[in-house]
N, C-alpha and C positions, 0 to 999 in steps of 0.2 A: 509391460503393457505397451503395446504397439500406439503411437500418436500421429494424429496427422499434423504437419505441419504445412507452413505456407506464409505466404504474405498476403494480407485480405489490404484491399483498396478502400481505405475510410479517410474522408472529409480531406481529398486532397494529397494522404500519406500514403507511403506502403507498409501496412504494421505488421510486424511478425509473433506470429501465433504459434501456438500448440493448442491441440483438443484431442482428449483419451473420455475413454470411458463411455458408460449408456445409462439414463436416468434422467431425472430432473437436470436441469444443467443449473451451472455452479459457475463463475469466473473469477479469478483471484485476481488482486491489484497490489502490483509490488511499492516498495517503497520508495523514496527520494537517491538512497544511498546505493543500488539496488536495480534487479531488470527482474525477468519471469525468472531467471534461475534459481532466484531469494526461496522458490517453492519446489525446491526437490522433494523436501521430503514429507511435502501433502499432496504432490499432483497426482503420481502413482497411488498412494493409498487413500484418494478423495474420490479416482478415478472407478474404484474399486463398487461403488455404492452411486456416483454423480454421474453427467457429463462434463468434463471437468473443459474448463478454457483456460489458459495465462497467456500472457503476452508481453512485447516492451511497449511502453508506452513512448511513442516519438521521443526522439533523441535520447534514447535511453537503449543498452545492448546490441537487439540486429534493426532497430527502429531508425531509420536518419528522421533528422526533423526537415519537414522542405520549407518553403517562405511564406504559406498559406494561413490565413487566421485559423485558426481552432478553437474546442473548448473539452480539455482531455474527457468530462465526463460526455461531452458529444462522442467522443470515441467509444467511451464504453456500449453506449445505446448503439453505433453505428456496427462493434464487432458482433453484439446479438445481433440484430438486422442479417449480418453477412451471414452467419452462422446457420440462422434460421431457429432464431431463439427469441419464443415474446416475454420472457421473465428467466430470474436467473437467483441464484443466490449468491450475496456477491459478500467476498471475504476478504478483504483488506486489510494491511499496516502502512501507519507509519500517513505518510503523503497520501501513499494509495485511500486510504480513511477520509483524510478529507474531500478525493472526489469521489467516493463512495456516496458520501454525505451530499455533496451536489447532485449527483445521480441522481439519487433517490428524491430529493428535491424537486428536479425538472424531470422524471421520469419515474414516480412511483407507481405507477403501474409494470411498471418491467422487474421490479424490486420483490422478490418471494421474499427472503431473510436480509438481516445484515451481522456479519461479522465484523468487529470490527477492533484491532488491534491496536492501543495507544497513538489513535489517527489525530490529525492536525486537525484543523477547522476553520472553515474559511469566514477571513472577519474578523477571527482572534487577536489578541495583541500579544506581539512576541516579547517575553521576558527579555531580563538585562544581559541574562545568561545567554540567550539565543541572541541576539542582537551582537552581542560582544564576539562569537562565535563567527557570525557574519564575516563581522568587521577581520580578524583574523585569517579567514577563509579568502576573502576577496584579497586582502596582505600579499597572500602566500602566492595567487594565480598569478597576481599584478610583473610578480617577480620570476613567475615561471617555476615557482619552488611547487613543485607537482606532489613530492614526497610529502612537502609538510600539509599540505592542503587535505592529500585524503587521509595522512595522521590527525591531524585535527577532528575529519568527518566519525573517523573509528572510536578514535579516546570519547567523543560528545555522546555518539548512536551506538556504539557497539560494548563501549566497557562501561559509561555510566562514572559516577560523579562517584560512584562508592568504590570500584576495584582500578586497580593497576590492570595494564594488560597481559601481564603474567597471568592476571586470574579468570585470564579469558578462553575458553576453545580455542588451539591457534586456528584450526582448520574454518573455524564460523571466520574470526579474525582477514584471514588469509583470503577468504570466498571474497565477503563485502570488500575488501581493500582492496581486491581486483574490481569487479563489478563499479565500485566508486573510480577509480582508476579510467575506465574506461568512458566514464561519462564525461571525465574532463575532456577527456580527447576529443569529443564528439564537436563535429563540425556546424556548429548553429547559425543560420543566419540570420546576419542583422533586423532581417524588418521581419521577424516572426513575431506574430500578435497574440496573444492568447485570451480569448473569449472567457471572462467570467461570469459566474451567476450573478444575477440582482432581483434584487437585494443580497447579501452574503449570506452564509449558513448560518452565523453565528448566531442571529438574533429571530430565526428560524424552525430550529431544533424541534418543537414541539408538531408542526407541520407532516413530523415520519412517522409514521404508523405503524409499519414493516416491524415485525421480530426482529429485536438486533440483544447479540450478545456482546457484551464492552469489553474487552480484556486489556491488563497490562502486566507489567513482572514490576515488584515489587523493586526490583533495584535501576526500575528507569529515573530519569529527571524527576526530581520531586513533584514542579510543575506539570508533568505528564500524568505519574498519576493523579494528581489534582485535579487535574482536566477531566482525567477518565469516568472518573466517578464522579464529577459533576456533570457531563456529557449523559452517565445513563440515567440520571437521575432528571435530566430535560425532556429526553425522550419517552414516548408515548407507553411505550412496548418494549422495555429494556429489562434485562440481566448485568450482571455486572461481577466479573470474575477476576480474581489477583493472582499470579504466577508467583510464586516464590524465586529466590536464586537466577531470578533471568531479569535482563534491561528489555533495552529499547527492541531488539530482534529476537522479539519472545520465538516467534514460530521455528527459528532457525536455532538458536540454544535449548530448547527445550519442548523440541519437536513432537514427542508421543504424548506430553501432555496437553501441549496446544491442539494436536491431532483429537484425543479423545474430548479433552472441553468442546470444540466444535463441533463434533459428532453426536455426542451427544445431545447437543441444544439443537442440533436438528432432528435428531430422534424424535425428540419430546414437543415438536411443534405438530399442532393439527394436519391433517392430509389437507392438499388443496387442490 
């Protein structure tokens, strides 16, 4: 399917897009580890039934970040605006979830659905696991050790506290460990501000209305799914679905199931 792409002018930045398809329009939010490529294999077949959008989110794949305050879910609201989109259904992992969640926060009217994939949450308090993580992560940059930093990101986000990475796709493996790879590279300047919501999500949740579907795989961070399914049980209008055999990058391990769970629950939502 043929895409247009480009760079749309929001809040300061040049963000680089993709948009395929005709329908209701739809925009995917990739993840922390991750740029719009994380969604090969929903763009083309979401495209099929949506208008589909992805994107990098500033300093993230063809995104530079420039010196400008922001607030990434202002960007979300800014690429419908460019687009010529007054609502969307927006499908998220991972990061992308928790500015989902702010999205819909400061702009639930632009909010059709939520999808949304083992998201973070802003306001949360990071476990000892995630913390410890950090501290290793920041270790590894301090010293220029590039290799260890996005092995660290893969073993945490990609294989999961239950498998070795043997028992991973090498090719999902190989995708993210570039993608991650390249974030590090990414040129950030010092006085970048980033605008967040207030009050935080966290204490929030009840406030979304929106159809949202929760998902996670069964072999992410225990605290993830812990999260996940106290997240939909906050929310007003929630579902709440477990993946089998997949972690933290459900969408990318276990693509035609994530594909048909999310088509499905939008099947099955009223016309609007």
């Amino acid at each position: 399917m043929q895409a247009q792409t480009g760079f749309a002018p929001i809040n300061g930045a040049q963000i680089y897009y993709e948009v395929a398809g005709a329908g209701q329009p739809m925009i995917l939010l990739h993840a922390g580890v991750a740029d719009g490529r994380m969604w090969d294999d929903q763009f083309d077949e979401f495209a099929q039934r949506y208008r589909v959008v992805r994107f990098d989110w500033r300093g993230f794949g063809r995104t530079a970040m420039p010196s400008s305050p922001f607030g990434f879910h202002d960007d979300v609201a800014g690429m419908l605006e460019f687009l010529e989109m007054d609502s969307a259904i927006v499908v998220a992992i991972s990061f992308g979830g928790m500015v989902a969640l702010d999205f819909a926060l400061t702009y639930p009217e632009k909010v059709a659905a939520l999808v949304l994939g083992a998201p973070s949450i802003g306001g949360e308090m990071p476990t000892e696991r995630i913390r410890q993580f950090w501290r290793e992560e920041n270790a590894a940059m301090e010293r220029g050790d590039l290799d260890t930093a996005v092995e660290l990101n893969l073993q945490l986000w990609v294989d999961g506290i239950h498998r070795q990475p043997d028992e991973v796709d090498t090719a999902v493996r190989t995708k993210v460990g570039q993608m991650q790879r390249e974030i590090f590279q990414m040129d950030i300047p010092d006085d970048v501000e980033e605008v967040e919501i207030e009050p935080e999500a966290y204490g929030r949740l009840a406030e979304i209305s929106a159809p949202t579907l929760v998902l996670v795989g069964d072999l992410d961070l225990p605290e993830k799914v812990e999260q996940s399914a106290w997240l939909a049980d906050q929310l007003a209008n929630a579902q709440y679905a477990v993946i089998p055999g997949v972690a933290h990058m459900l969408n990318m391990e276990r693509p035609a199931q994530f594909n048909q769970l999310v088509l499905d629950f939008l099947e099955d939502l009223p016309p609007t």
